[in-house]
C-alpha positions, -999 to +999 in steps of 0.1 A: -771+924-345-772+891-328-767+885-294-753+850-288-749+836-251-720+813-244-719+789-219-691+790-197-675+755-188-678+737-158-647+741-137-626+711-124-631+719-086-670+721-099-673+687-116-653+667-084-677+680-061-707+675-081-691+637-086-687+635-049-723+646-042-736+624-072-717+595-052-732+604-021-762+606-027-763+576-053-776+593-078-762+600-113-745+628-125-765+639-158-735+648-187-757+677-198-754+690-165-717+692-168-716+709-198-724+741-181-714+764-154-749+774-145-765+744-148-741+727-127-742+749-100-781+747-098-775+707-100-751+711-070-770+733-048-802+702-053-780+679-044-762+697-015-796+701+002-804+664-005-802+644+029-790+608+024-789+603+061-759+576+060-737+594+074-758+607+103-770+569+115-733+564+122-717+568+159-691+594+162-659+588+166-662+602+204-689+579+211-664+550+194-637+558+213-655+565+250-675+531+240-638+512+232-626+528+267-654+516+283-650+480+271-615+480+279-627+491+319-657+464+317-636+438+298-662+435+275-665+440+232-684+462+220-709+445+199-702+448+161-740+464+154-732+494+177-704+510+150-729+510+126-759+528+141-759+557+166-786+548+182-775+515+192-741+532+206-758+554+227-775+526+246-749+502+252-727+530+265-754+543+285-759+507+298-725+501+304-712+533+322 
């Protein structure tokens, strides 16, 4: 008797994330990979724990908008380097309160 295994297909909701992750962490989504439930899954859980930090370096958008309302009371702009590194935020607000 032979036993043959069959590989169940990756779902849809499956492969989006997977491209989602893939584009998040700029790396590329291997078609073997997709070819498989399993596989997949592993490939997703990797990638899930991956850290790209991007998204993390950014202000929130409390600190955007307390920054903004701070401006508006100091009639001053906030300067264009601050939205893109939290950091940078935190100090102008915190010299600017």
């Amino acid at each position: 008797m032979e036993t043959t295994a069959y590989a169940l297909p990756a779902t849809p909701k499956q492969i989006a994330y997977a491209r989602a992750l893939a584009l998040r962490n700029q790396t590329l989504l291997p078609w073997e990979v997709k070819q498989d439930r399993r596989s997949l899954s592993a490939w997703i859980d990797a990638q899930a724990k991956m850290n790209p930090g991007v998204k993390e370096s950014r202000p929130t958008s409390k600190q955007v908008a307390f920054a903004e309302r701070l401006a508006r009371i100091k009639r001053r702009a906030v300067p264009d380097e601050c939205f893109r590194d939290k950091g940078l935020m935190s100090k102008w607000i915190d010299g600017n309160k």
